[in-house]
N, C-alpha and C positions, 0 to 999 in steps of 0.2 A: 336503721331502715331494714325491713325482712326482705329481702328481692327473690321472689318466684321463680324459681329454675329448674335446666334439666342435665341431668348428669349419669352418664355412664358406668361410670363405678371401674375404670379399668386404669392404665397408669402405661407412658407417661400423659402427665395433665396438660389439658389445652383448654382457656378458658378463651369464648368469644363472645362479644360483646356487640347487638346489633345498630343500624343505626335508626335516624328521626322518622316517622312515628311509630316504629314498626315495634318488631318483638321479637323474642327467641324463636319464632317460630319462622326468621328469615334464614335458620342456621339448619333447618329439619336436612338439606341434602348432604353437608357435612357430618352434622351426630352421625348419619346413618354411616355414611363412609368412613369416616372416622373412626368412630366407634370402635370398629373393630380391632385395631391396634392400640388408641390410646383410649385414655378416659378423657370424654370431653362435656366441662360446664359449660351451657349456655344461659346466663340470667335474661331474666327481664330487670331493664332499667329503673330506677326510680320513673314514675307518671306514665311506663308502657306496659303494655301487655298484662299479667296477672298481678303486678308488685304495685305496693300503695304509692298516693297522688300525691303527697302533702304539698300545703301552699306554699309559697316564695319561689325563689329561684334556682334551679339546679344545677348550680355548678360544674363544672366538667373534674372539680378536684373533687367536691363530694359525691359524685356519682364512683369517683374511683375508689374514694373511701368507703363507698358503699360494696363493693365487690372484695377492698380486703376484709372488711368485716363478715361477708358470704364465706370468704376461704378460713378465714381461723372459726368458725363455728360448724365448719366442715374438719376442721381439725387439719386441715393442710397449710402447714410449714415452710415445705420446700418449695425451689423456683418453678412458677407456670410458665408456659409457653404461653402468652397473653396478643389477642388477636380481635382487633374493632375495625370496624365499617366505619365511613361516615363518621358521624357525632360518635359512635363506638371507635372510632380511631382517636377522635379529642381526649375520652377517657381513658385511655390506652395509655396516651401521651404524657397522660399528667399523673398516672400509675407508676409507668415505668421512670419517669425522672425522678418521680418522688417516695419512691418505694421499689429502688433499683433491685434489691436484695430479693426479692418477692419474683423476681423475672429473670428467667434461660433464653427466652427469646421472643420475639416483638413481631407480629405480622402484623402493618398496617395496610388497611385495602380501601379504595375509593376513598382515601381523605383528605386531609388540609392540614397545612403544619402551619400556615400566615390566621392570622387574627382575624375579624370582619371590617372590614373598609366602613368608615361612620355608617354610609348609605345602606349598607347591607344589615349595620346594625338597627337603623330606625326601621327599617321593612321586616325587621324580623319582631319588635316590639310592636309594631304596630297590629303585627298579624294577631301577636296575641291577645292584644286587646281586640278585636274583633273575633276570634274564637271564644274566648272568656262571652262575649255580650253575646254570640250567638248561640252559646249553647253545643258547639260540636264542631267538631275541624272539616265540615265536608265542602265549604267554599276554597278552603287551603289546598287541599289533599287535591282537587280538583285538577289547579295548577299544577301540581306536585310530576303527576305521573308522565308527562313527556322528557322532564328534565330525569327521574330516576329511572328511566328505564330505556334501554337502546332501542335503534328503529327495530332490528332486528326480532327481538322480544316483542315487541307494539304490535308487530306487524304477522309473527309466524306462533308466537304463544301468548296468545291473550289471557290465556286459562292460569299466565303466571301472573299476570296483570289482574287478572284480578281477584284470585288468591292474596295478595299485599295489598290490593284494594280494601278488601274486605275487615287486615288485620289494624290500618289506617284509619277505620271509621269507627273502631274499637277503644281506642287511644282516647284517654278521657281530656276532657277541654281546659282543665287543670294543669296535666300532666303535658302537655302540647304545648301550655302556655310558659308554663315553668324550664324547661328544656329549650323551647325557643329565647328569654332571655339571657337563660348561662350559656348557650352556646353563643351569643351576641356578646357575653361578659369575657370569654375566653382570653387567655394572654396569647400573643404572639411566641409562637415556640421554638421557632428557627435559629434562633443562635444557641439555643439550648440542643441541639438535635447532636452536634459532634458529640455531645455528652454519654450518647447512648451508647456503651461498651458491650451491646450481645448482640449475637448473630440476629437480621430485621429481613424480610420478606415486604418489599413494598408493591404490594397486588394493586391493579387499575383493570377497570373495562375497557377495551379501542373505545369505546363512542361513549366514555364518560363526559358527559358537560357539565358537570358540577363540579368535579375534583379532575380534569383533564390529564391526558398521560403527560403531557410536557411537566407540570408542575407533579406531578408523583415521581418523575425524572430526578425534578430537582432536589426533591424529600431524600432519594436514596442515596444521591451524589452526596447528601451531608453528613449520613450517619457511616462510621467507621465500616462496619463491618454488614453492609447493606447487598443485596441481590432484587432488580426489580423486572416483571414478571407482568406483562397485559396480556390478559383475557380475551380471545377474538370472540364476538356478536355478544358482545354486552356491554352494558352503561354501568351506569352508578350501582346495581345493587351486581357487582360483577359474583359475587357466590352465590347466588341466587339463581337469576340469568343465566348462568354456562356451569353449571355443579361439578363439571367433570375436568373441564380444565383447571376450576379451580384448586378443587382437592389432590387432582396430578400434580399443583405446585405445592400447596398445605405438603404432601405426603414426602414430595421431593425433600423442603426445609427442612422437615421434622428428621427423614431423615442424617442430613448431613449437622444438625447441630449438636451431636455426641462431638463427631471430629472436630469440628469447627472449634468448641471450646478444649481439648485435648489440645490442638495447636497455638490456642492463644496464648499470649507471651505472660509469665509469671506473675 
């Protein structure tokens, strides 16, 4: 799978991963900030943004397969700093468990480490069967935008609302549809989470409703070596939403992860 991305060219590497329907292009306030100290990849997913739609189901393992095959044809080796949103937090997840070697450190932000509840998962098939038949996700997306975005945002920057609106209607009905069942396929990853042995950054919005700070709580209380970190006046798309407090915590982790592993135990 070719996945369309954008990369800075500078080192060390931070790859981010956005989440459902969106695209690399929810990461533009980070590259910029970023940027300037490390090199940072942001793809587009399989079925988002610039990167092909193919049919079936998109797994959250082979979307992760899909970014290590981005990194060896990029010719990089050594461990990234690997960091998802959302559904970019599921590929994240199933990156780092299963291609531990490949990652220095783990920023998961707005996401979910438990499975979909049955209910959750027939609403998410079902959606995409009605995307599929209608040709385009704008009845979906519709819904979409009170639960992704804090009042805060809703109410004082609509101009970001509808920026992500826009990259939403973009997202082919394929590729929405495909993503909506592997993310319904997902294993439950919580007993697997102590597993994770690198320094983890677990970012939330205060007024996430999708991925809530209680339950981003509980993500970081399980992984060993975890710090977690909520965003004031933002929801779900919390790097988006508040850019600045984000990146003051990205900048903080990155950072303290030289030490961090220098004192980890042999």
């Amino acid at each position: 799978m070719r996945l369309a991305y954008s990369d800075t060219r500078s080192s060390p590497i931070v790859v981010l991963l956005h989440g459902f329907p969106l695209s690399r292009a929810m990461w533009d306030g980070q590259v910029e900030a970023l940027g300037a100290v490390c090199r940072v990849i942001a793809p587009d997913l399989r079925g988002h943004g610039e990167s092909e739609s193919p049919e079936g189901v998109y797994t959250m393992d082979a979307m992760a397969d899909d970014v290590i095959e981005l990194l060896d044809a990029l010719g990089i080796d050594r461990p990234v700093v690997l960091g998802g949103l959302s559904m970019g937090g599921y590929v994240a997840l199933s990156l780092a468990l299963r291609h531990p070697a490949r990652i220095c450190g783990l920023m998961l932000m707005d996401t979910r480490a438990a499975a979909d509840t049955p209910e959750t998962a027939r609403g998410r098939e079902e959606t995409a069967r009605t995307v599929l038949h209608e040709g385009d996700g704008h009845s979906m997306i519709e819904t979409m935008i009170p639960r992704l975005f804090g009042k805060a945002t809703r109410e004082k920057l609509p101009h970001k609302v509808g920026a992500m609106l826009a990259v939403m209607e973009r997202t082919a009905p394929q590729g929405i549809a495909g993503a909506l069942r592997g993310m319904a396929a997902r294993p439950d990853r919580r007993g697997e989470l102590g597993r994770i042995a690198i320094p983890t950054l677990v970012l939330v919005g205060e007024d996430d409703v999708v991925a809530p700070v209680d339950e981003a709580r509980e993500i970081a209380g399980m992984i060993p070596d975890a710090r977690l970190v909520v965003i004031p006046a933002a929801g779900h798309l919390a790097p988006f939403e508040n850019p600045a407090a984000t990146n003051a915590a990205i900048l903080g982790f990155l950072a303290e992860i030289p030490a961090r592993a220098a004192a980890a135990p042999a």
